[in-house]
C-alpha positions as CSV (number, residue, x, y, z in Angstrom):
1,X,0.0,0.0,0.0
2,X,1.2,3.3,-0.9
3,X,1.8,6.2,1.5
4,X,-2.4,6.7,1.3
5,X,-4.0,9.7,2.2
6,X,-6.8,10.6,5.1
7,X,-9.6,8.9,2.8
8,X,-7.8,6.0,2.3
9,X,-7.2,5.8,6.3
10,X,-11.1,6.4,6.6
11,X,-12.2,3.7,4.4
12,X,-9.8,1.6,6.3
13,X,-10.8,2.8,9.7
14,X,-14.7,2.0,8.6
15,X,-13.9,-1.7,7.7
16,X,-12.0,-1.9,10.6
17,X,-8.9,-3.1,9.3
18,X,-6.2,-3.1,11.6
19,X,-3.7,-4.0,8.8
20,X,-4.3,-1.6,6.4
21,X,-4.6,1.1,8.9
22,X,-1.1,0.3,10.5
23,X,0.6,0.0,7.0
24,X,-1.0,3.2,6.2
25,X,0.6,5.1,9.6
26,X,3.7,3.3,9.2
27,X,4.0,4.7,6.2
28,X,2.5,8.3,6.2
29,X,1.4,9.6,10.0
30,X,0.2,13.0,8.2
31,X,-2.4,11.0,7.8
32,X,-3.6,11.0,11.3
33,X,-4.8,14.8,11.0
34,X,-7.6,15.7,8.8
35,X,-7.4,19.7,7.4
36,X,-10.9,19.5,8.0
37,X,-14.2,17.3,8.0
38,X,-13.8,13.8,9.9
39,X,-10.9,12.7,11.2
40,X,-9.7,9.5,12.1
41,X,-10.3,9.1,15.7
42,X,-13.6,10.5,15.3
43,X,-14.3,8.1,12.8
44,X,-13.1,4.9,14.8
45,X,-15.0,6.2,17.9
46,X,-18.8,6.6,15.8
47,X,-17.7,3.3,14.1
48,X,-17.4,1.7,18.0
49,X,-14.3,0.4,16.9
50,X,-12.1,0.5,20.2
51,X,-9.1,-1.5,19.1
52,X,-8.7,0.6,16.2
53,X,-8.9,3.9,18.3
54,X,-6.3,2.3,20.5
55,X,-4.4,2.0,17.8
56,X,-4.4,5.8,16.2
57,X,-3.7,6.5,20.0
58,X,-0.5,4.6,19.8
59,X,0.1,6.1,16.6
60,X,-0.1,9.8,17.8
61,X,-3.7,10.6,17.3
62,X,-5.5,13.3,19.3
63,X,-8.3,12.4,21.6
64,X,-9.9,15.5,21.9
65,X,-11.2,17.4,19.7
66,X,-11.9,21.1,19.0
67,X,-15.0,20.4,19.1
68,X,-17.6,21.2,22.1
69,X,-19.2,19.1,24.2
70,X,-20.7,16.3,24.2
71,X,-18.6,15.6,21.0
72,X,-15.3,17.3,22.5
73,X,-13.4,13.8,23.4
74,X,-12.9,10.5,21.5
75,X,-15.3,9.1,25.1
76,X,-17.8,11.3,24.2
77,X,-18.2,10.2,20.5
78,X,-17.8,6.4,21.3
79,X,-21.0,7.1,24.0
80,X,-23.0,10.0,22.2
81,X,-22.8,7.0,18.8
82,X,-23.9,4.4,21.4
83,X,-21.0,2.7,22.0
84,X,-20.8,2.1,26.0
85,X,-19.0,-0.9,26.3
């Protein structure tokens, strides 16, 4: 896989596909900071997909957002998109 960009990390993020999604940070960790729109821990987090946030937060990845609350941590999106456990 090629360096990728922030859609290609997104796509991977919504299949939750740990594999592409590490090969994609290896190679490109830009990619972890959308200019604007969704980024990739928000994405993980309405997706419920815990492992993968874990992994954007090994990577780097903000958990909170610049965003007010209830949306203003990766937490708060998991819960607010019904994601508890």
């Amino acid at each position: 896989m090629a360096e990728g960009s922030v859609s290609d990390l997104l796509m991977a993020i919504a299949h939750d596909d740990t594999e592409a999604v590490r090969t994609l940070l290896d190679a490109n960790r830009d990619v972890l900071w959308a200019a604007d729109g969704l980024n990739p821990m928000t994405a993980a987090c309405l997706f419920g997909h815990f492992v993968m946030a874990q992994i954007l937060s090994s990577y780097g990845a903000d958990r909170s957002f610049l965003k007010p609350a209830p949306d203003d941590t990766a937490e708060h999106v998991a819960v607010n998109a019904g994601h508890i456990d």
